[in-house]
C-alpha positions in Angstrom: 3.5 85.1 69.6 3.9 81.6 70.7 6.4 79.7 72.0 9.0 77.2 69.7 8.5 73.6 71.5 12.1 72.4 70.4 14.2 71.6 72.5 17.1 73.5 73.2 15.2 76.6 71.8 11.7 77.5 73.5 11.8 81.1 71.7 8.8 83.1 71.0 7.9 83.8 67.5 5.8 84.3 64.7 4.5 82.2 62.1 4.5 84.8 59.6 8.0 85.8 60.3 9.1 81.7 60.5 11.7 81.0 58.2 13.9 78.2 57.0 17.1 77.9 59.4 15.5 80.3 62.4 15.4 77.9 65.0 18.3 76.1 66.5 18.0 73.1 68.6 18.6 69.7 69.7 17.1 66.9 67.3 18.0 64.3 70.1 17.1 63.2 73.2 19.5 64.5 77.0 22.0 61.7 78.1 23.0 62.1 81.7 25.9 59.6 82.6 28.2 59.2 85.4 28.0 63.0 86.0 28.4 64.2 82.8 25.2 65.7 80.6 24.4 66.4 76.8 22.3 65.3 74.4 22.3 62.2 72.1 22.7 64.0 68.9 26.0 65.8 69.8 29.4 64.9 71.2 29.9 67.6 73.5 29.1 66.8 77.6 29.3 68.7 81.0 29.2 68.2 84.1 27.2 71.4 85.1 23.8 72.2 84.9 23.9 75.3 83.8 26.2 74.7 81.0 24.1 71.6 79.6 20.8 73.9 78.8 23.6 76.4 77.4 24.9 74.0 74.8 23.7 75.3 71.9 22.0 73.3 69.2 23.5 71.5 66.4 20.2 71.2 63.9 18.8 74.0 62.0 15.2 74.3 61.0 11.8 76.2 61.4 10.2 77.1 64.8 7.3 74.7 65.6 4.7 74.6 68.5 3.6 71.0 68.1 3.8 69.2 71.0 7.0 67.0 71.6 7.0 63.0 71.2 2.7 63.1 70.4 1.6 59.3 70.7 1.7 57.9 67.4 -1.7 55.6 68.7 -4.8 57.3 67.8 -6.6 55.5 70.8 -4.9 57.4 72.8 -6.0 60.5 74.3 -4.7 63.4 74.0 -4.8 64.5 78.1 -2.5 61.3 78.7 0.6 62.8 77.6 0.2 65.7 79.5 -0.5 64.2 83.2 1.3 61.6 85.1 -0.8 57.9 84.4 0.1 57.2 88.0 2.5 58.2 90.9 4.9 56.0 92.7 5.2 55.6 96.1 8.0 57.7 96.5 6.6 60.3 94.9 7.6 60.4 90.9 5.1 60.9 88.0 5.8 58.5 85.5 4.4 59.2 82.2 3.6 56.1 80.1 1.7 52.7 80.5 0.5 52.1 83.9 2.5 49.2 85.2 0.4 45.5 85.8 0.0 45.2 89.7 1.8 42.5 90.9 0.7 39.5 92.7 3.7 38.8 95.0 2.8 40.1 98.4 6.0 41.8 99.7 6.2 42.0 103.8 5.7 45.3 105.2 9.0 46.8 106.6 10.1 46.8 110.1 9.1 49.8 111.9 12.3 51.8 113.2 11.5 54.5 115.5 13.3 57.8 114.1 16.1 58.9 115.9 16.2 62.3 116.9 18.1 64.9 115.1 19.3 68.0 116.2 17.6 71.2 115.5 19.6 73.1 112.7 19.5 76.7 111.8 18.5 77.1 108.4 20.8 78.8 106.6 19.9 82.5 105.1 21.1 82.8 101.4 21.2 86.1 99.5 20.0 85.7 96.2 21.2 88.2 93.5 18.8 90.8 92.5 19.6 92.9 88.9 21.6 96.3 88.9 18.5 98.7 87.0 21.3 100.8 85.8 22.8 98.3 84.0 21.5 98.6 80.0 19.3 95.0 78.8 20.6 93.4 75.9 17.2 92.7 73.4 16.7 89.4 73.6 18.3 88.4 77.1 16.7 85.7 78.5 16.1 85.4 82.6 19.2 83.7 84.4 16.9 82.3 87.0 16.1 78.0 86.9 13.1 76.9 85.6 11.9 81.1 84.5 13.0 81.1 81.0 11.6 84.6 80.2 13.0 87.0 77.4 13.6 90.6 78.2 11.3 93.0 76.3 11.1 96.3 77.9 11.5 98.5 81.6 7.4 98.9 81.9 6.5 95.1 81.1 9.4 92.6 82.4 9.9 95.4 85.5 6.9 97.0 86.4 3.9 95.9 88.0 2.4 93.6 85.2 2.4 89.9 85.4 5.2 89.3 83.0 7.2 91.0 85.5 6.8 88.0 87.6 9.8 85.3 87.9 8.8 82.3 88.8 11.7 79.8 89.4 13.7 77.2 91.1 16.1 78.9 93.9 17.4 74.8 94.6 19.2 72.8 92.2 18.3 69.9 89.8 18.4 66.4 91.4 18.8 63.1 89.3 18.2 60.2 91.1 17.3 56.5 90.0 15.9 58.1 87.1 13.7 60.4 88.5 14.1 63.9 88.1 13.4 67.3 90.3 14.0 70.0 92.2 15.9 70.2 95.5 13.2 73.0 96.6 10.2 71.4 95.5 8.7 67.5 96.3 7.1 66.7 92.9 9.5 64.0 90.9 9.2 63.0 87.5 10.7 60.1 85.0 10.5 62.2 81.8 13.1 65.3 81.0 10.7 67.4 79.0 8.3 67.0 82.2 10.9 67.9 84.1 11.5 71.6 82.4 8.0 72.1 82.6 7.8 71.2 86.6 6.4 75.3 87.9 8.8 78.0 89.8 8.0 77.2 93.2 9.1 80.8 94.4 8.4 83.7 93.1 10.1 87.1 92.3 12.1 89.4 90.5 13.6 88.5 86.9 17.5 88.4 86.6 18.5 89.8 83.6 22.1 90.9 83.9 22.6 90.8 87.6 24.5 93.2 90.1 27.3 94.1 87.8 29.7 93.4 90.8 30.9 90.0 89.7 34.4 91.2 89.5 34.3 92.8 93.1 35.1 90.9 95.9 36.6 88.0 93.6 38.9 85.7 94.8 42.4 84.8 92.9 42.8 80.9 93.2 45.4 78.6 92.4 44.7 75.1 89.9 47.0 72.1 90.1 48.4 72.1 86.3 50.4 69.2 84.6 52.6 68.5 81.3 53.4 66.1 78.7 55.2 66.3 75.2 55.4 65.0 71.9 58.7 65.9 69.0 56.2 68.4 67.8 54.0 69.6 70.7 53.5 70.2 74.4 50.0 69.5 76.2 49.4 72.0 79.5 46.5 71.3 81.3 44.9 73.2 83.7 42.4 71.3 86.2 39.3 73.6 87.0 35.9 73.1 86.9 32.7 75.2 87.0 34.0 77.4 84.3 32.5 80.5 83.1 34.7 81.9 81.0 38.0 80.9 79.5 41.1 83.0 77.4 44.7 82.0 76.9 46.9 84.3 75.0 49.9 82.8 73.3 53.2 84.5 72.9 56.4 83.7 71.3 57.7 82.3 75.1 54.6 82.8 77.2 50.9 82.2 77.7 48.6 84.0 79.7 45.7 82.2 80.9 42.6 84.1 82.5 39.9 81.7 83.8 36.5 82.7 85.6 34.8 80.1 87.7 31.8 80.1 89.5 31.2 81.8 93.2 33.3 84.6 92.2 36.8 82.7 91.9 39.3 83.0 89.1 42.9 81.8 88.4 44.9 84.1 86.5 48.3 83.7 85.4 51.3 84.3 83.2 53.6 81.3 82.2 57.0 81.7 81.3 57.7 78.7 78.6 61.3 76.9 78.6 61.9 77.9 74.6 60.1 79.7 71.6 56.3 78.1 70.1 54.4 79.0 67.1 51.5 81.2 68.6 49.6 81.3 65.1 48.7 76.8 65.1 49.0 76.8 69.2 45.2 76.5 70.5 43.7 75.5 74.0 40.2 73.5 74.3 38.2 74.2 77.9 37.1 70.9 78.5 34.6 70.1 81.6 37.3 69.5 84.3 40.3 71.1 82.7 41.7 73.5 80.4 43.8 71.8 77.5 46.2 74.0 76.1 48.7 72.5 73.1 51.9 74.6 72.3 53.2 74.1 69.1 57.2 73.9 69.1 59.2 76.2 66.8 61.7 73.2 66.9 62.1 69.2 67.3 64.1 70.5 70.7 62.8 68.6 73.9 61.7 69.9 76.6 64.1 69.7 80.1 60.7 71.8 82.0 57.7 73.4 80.9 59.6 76.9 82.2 62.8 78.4 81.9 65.5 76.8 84.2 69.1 76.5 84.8 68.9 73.1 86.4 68.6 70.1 83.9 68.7 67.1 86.0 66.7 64.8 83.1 66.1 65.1 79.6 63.8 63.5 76.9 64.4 62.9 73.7 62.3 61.6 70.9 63.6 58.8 67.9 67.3 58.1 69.3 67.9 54.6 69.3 70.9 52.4 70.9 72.4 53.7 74.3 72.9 57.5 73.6 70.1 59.7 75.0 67.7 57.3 76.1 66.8 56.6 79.6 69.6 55.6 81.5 72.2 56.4 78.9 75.0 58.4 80.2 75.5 59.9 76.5 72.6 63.1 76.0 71.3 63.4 72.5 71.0 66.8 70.8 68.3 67.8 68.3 70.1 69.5 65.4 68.0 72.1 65.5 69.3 72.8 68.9 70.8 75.8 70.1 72.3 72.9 72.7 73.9 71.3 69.9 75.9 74.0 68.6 77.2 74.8 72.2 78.0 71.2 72.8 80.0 71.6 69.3 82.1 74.4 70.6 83.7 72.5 73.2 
């Protein structure tokens, strides 16, 4: 079996078994911007990691092994793509053209004599190991950085065999000026598909499913929320990053929301809503620093909180014109829809 070299795939397969519409991947190139990361050919962006390799591709097509972006020159040779034409000063690979030297001489720096820093303690971090009990999934790919190995049985990705080996990235990715790396390793480089192919620098046991204790120990946390509303809808957000997992449940005057973060922490909570919505058209979106959730009212009525309360101080209304029901009006409009309205009739 060999690899697929697209990106956004890297599954082993078999040319005899190739088909039309087996491989999905990314047809573009990554964009990292002002935090957030995706790829050229789609819309969607992150801020995590993580959840940029996860993004699943958006072009359909056979698996290939050809190498990515071949030189298109056939005076080139072929061992140029693969190995840095020449190394910076601070370290980075680039991969390219070697750069003219220049003639301007530059004066050397001023030497500063370091100052001394005190000693610290390095600190100990327990890395997750897998549960054995725990059943595989076929398929299931290794959760550690930079490993990218697929499960395929107890005697070959957990016995003594060389596939058992995980070799992976315990730091995190840095992005810097342009050049791109590991925090646990030195070696930099300029180009991304480099980059994934920079070597595990530790070695050790695959992660396949984890310790199965994800839910032990975990810690109930609080998100600041806000509101807004239109005649027809209300937009809840809920601000919380580094999200795993994400379900809201609509009711006829509720919504329960259930979000998992990272390190173990989740905000879970029920929310009483001030009148009825339409479960079946209300939806929620979990964007990279929030969770957008948009209720569809059962009526034109407005809003006097986003729960239920006794205590209307303010109210908004939507299409009154003149004095009546607008801010700073002493005269409050009624919807006709209202329930409001046909109380205020009965006086």
């Amino acid at each position: 079996m060999v690899k697929c070299t697209h990106k956004g795939c890297g599954k082993d397969f078999k040319e005899d078994e190739n088909q039309d519409n087996a491989c999905q991947y990314h047809s573009g190139a990554p964009v990292f911007r002002e935090g957030l990361k995706g790829w050229s050919c789609c819309k969607k962006r992150v801020s995590d990691f993580d959840e940029f390799l996860a993004i699943p591709g958006c072009t359909f097509g056979r698996h290939s092994d050809e190498p990515v972006n071949q030189p298109t020159s056939t005076s080139v040779a072929p061992q140029q793509t693969q190995e840095a034409t020449h190394v910076t000063k601070e370290g980075v690979e680039v991969y390219g053209k070697k750069p003219e030297a220049s003639t301007v001489s530059t004066p050397a720096p001023a030497t500063v004599e370091p100052k001394k820093e005190e000693e610290k303690k390095p600190e100990v971090v327990v890395e997750e190991e897998d549960d054995e009990s725990i059943p595989v999934p076929e398929g299931t790919t290794c959760k550690r950085r930079g490993c990218g190995c697929v499960w395929k049985d107890t005697a070959t990705s957990r016995g003594n065999g060389a596939e058992a080996v995980c070799r992976y990235h315990p730091g995190a990715p840095i992005f810097h000026e342009g050049s791109k790396g590991w925090s646990c390793c030195t070696r930099k480089v300029l180009d991304f598909d480099e980059f994934l192919k920079i070597e595990g620098c530790k070695e050790g046991k695959h992660l396949f499913v984890g310790s199965g204790d994800n839910n032990k120990n975990e810690e109930l946390v609080d998100c600041r929320t806000d509101w807004y509303q239109t005649q027809t809808t209300v937009i809840f957000s809920i601000f919380a990053k580094n999200k795993e997992d994400t379900k809201v449940e609509f009711a006829e005057q509720s919504i329960n929301v259930d979000i998992k973060m990272k390190g173990n922490k989740r905000f879970k909570k029920t929310f009483p809503l001030f009148t009825t919505i339409d479960p079946a058209t209300s939806k929620f979106e979990a964007l990279s620093t929030k969770v957008e959730i948009s209720l569809k009212k059962t009526s034109g009525v407005s809003w006097a909180s986003f729960g239920p309360t006794d205590n209307v101080t303010t109210w908004t209304t939507f299409g009154v014109t003149g004095g009546g029901g607008t801010v700073g009006a002493t005269q409050m409009y009624y919807n006709a829809d209202s329930p409001l309205h046909h109380i205020n009739n009965k006086k």
